[in-house]
N, C-alpha and C positions, 0 to 999 in steps of 0.2 A: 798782164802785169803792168803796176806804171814806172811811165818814162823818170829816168835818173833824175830830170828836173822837177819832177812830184815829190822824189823821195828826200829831197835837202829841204825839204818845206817841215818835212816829218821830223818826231821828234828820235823815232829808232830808225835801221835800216827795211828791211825785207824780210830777212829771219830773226833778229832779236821780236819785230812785232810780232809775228805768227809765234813766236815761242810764248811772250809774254801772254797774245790772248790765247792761247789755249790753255797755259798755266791757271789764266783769270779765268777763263770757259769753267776746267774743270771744278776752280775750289769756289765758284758762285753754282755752280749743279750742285755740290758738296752741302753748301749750306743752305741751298732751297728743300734738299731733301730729310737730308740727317739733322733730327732737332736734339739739341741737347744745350746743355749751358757751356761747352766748350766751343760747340759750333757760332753759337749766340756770341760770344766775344769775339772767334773768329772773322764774324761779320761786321760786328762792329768796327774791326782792326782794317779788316777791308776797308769800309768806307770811310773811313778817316782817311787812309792812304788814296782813294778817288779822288776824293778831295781837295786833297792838298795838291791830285798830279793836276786835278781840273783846274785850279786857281795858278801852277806853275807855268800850264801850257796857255792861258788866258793872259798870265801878265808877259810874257815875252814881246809885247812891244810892237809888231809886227805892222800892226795896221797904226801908225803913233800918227797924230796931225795939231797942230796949236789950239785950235779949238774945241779937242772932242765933242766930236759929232757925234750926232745919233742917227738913222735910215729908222724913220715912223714909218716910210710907204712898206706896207705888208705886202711880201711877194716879189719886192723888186730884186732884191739881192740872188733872189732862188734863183729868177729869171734869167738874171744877169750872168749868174755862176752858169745856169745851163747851156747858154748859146756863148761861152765865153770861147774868143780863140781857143783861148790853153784848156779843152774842156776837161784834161784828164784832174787839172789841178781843180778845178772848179765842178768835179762833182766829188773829190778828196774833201772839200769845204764840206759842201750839202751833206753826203751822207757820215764825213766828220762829224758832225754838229749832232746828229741823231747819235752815232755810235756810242760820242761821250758820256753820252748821257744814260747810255743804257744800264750800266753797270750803278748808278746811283740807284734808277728806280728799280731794280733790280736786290740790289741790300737794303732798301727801305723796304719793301713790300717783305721782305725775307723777316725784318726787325717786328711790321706792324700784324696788330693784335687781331685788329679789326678795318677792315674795308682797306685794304693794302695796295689795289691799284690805285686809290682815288687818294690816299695817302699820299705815296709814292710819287704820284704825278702833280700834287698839287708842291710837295718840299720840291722836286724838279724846279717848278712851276719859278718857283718862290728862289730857289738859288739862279737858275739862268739868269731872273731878272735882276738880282742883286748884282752878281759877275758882271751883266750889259752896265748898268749903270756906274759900277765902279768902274768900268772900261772906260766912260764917258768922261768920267769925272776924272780920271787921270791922265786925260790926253788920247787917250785911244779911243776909234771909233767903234760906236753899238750900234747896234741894230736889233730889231724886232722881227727879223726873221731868224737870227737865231736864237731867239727865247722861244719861239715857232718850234725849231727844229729839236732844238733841246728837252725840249717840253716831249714833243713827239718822242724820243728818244727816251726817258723817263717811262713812259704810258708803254712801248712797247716791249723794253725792260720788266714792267710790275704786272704784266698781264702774263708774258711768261713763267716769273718766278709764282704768281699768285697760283696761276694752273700746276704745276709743279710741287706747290706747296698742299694746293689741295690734295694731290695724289701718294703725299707722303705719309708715313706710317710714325705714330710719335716712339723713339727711341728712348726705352729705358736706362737710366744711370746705373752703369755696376754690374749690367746684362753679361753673365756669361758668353752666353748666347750670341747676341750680337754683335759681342767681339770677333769671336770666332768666323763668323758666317760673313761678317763685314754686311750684313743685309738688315734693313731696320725689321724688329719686331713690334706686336702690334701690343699694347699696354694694359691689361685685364685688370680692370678695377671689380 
């Protein structure tokens, strides 16, 4: 487990997170597999809510400096965070930066029609680096190793939901059946 000094970094304690991600675990399983036009808003509901928690935990200020910086050297940050004294707090950052990001490419790929990892990882892509730059631009420092990690995070998110989704059976509207059985049925055209 981490040290008390990791967890005031955090935005919950120890069990509000663990409850939180397994609530988020389950109803993102939920919507990779059960297709319907309820679950479809459902996700979409999700990821507005990602969203807004990704852009509230980014603005907090944390890293603030007069001249927002930016860190262009790719890898240094990683480096830094790994050999850092506090390393419990400094691989909270590293695999931070991946986790955040999973559940985006995760409901994106769940949303896209077509090519849903490459989808999925490229809006990743495209929000980290907007979030760094606003980071910059309002005083806070960015860096390009976490649009790195972020990105990675997205890609490993849409690859899971993508597998997942391919294994899912499309769920009739109005299905007796599937109600009952809570199991998806397979659609006979």
């Amino acid at each position: 487990m981490l040290d008390d000094d990791v967890w005031r970094y955090l935005p919950l304690g120890p069990v509000p997170t663990l409850v939180v991600a397994t609530v988020g675990l389950a109803a993102a399983v939920h919507v990779a597999v059960v297709r319907s036009r309820v679950t479809r808003a459902l996700t979409i509901a999700m990821l507005v809510v990602t969203v807004k928690t990704i852009l509230a935990l980014t603005a907090r200020g944390v890293l603030s400096n007069e001249d927002g910086e930016f860190s262009w050297r790719l890898g240094e940050t990683i480096r830094g965070e790994w050999g850092s004294v506090n390393r419990a707090l400094g691989l909270v950052n590293i695999f931070g930066n991946v986790a955040m990001f999973v559940p985006v490419g995760w409901l994106i790929a769940v949303l896209s029609a077509r090519r849903p990892v490459l989808v999925a990882t490229l809006a990743g892509l495209v929000f980290s680096t907007s979030t760094e730059v606003w980071q910059m631009l309002s005083g806070m420092f960015g860096d390009v190793d976490d649009i790195l990690l972020n990105t990675l995070g997205a890609l490993l998110g849409a690859a899971v939901a993508a597998f997942l989704k391919s294994r899912a059976v499309r769920r009739p509207e109005g299905d007796p059946d599937a109600r009952s059985t809570g199991m998806p049925v397979e659609v006979t055209e």
